[in-house]
N, C-alpha and C positions, 0 to 999 in steps of 0.2 A: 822488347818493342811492343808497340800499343794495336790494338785492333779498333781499324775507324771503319764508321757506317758514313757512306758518302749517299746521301738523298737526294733523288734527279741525279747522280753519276752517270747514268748515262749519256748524259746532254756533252755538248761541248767544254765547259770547262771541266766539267764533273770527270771525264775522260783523261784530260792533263792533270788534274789532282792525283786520280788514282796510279799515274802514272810515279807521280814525284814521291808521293806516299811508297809505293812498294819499292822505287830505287832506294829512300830511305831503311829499307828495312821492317817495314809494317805489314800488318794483316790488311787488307780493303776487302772490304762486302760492299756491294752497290747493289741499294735496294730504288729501282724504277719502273713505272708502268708503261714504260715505253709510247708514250702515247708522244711526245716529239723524242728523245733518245731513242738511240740505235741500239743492234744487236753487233750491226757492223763496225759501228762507232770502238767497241769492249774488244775486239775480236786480237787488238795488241796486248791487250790486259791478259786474257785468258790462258798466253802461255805459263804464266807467272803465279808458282805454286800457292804464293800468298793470296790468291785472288779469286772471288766468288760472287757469282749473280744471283739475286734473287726479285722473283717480280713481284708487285706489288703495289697498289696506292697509295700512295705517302699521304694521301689527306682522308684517309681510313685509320683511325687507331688499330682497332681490330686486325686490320687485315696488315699494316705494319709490323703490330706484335707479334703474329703468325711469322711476317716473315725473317721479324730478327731471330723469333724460336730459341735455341740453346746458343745462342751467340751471346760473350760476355765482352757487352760492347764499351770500349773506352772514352771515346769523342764520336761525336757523332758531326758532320759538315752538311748541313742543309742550304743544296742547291735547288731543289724541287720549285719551282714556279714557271708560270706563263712566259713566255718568252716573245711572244705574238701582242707588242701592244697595241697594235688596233682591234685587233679582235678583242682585247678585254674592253676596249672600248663601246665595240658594238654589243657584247653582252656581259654585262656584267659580273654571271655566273662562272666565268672561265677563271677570272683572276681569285674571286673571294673563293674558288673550289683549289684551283692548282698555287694560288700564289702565299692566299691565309689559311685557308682551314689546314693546308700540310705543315705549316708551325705551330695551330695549335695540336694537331693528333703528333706530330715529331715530341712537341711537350708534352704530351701524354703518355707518349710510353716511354720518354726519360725517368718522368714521375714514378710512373710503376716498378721501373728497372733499377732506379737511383743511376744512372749512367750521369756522369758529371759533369760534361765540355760539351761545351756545344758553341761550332762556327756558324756564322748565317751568313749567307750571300743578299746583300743588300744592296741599293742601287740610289743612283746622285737622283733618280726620279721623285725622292720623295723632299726631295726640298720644292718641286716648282719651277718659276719662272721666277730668276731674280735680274735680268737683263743682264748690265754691265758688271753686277758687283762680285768679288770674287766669296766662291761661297766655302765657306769653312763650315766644321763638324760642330759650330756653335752658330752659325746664324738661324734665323728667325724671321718671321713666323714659318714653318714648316706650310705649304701650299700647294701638295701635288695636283698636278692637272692630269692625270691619267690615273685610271683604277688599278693601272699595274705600281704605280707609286704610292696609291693609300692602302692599295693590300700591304704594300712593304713596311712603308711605314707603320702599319697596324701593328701587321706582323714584329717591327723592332721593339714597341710598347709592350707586348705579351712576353714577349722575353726580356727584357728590362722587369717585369711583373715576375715572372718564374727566376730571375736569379734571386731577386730578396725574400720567394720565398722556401727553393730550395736545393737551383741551380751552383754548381761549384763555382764551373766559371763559363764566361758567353765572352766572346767576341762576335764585333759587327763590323764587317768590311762594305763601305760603302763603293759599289764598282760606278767605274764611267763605262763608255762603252768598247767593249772585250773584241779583237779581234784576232783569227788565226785560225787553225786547222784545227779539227772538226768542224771545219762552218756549218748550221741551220738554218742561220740565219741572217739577217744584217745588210748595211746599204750595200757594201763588196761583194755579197754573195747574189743580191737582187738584179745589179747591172752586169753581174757576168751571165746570169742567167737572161737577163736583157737581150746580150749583146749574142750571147747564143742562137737567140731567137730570130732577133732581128737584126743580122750584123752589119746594115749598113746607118742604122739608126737607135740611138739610146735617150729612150724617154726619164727626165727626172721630175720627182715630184717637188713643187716648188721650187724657188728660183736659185737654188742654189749658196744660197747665202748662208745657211744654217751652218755654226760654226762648233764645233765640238772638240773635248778630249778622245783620244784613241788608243789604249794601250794592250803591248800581246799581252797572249793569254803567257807564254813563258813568265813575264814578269809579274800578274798578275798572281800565278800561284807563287813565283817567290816572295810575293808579299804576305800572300795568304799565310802562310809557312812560316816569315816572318814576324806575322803577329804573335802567330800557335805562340813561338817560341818566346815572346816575349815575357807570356806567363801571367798577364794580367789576371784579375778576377775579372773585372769587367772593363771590357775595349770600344772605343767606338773609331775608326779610322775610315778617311777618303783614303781611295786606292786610286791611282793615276800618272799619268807624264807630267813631266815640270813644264808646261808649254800651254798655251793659252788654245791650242787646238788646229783641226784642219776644218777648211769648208767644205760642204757637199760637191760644189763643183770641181774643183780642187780633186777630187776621189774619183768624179766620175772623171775627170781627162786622166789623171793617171791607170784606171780600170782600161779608157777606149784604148788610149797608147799603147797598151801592154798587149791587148786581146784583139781589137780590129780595129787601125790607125786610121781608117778612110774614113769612119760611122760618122757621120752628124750628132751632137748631141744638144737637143731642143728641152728646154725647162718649161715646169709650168710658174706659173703665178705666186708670189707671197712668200714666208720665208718659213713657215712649217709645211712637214712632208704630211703629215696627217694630224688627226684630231688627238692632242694629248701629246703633242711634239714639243720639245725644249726647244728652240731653233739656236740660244746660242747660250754657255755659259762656262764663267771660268773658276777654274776648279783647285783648290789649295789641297795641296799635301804635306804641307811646310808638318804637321805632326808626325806625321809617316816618317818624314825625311829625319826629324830630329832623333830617330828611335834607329838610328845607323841603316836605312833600306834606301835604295836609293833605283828608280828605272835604268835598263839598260838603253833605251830607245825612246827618242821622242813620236810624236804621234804622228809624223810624216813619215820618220823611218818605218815606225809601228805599218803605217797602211801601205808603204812599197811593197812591205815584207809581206802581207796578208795577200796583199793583191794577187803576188807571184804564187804562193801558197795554196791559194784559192782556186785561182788556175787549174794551178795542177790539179789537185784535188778535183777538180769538173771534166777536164779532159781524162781521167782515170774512169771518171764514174760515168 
């Protein structure tokens, strides 16, 4: 079996990869700075002799290399980025430090190590706003409206550049949005924190219209997994439900129903939540699908099951 370096594993999905990785039978090293990953997040990891932490800045070559050390790494999964897109918003610095510069120092100590695979966690953000049209891993022009999508997209150009000139092979999973346990973050984690606070009233931002893809994290690593093993030299795939999406409102009644059925729930204005918001877009996986993967859950079952998930997880914590 292969030993993989999962980068940002500490985060939320980075946590379910390393999970599916060692039921596989793999070595996992999770190299993160914890600066949004947990310690608590790893803590199911750590019984599992295959399994090891080491801290570090993934957007530090140096201090990277440090901490892969005498590890003879096979694939490496780069999940490392911002996770906070407003905040990359309000400063620019957050995303071009956590979102780009950890793919280009990740390529740099591939470089040095000749380490030959490498997956990147990539995101539907760097297409933009395409309104109604359904957007496939070939439309055009590329137009992210958030800095957390032109770091990605940067980011996917740098490694499109390092496989021709010395990468074995890359794959790029482009995710929609990830939901399920370890939540950090996200609309299900904001309004239960909401409703927490104020349980008899759930404020949402804009009108609620903003309509999206939603898929678990369970399926989202079986796809991730699903590419690995396709074998390609170079991949580009949407990762997603076959369903055109759920609305924000839509999320926050099933969130208040679930957690406090009395609350009020008052919207604001307009149909983005913040500055650099998709408000609605539909998303093809028809490549995904042709390559035998297929969701187990569409994106309403997908947010039942987070909801309840999420839940828990907050009344635990």
């Amino acid at each position: 079996m292969s030993l993989h370096l999962i980068a940002g594993g500490a985060g939320f999905v980075g946590v379910n990869l390393a999970a599916a990785l060692l039921e596989l039978g793999h070595e996992v090293v999770v190299v993160d700075d914890l600066s949004r990953g947990t310690l608590s997040a790893m803590a199911p990891l750590r019984a599992h002799a295959g399994f090891s932490f080491r801290e570090a800045d993934c957007s530090d070559p140096e201090a990277l290399d440090q901490a892969v050390g005498e590890l003879e790494v096979d694939e490496i999964w780069h999940l490392a980025a911002n996770s906070d897109i407003p905040a990359g918003v309000a400063d620019y610095r957050v995303d071009l430090r956590q979102t780009f510069l950890t793919t280009a120092s990740i390529l740099d100590v591939m470089k040095r190590r000749s380490i030959p695979v490498l997956h990147f966690a990539s995101s539907s953000a760097i297409y933009g706003d395409h309104g109604d049209d359904l957007i496939h891993e070939n439309i055009g022009p590329l137009q992210p409206i958030s800095n957390y999508g032109a770091m990605k997209l940067a980011s996917e150009a740098q490694i499109r550049a390092a496989h021709e000139a010395y990468l074995g092979k890359a794959s790029i999973c482009r995710f929609p949005n990830v939901i399920g346990t370890p939540a950090t973050h996200g609309v299900i984690l904001d309004f239960v924190g909401k409703l927490k606070r104020t349980p008899e009233r759930l404020e949402v931002l804009g009108d609620g219209s903003q309509q999206k893809a939603y898929l678990h994290v369970d399926d989202l690593v079986r796809a991730m997994l699903h590419i690995r093993d396709l074998g390609e030299r170079f991949a580009v795939f949407n990762v997603g439900p076959i369903d055109d999406g759920i609305t924000v409102r839509e999320i926050a009644e099933r969130v208040r129903d679930r957690q406090c059925p009395a609350a009020d729930i008052h919207f604001g204005e307009g149909n983005r939540g913040w500055v650099g918001d998709v408000p609605r877009f539909r998303y093809s996986v028809e490549r995904l699908l042709g390559t035998g993967w297929s969701p187990s859950m569409g994106s309403r079952e997908a947010v039942q099951r987070a909801v309840d998930e999420i839940i828990a997880q907050e009344v635990r914590g």
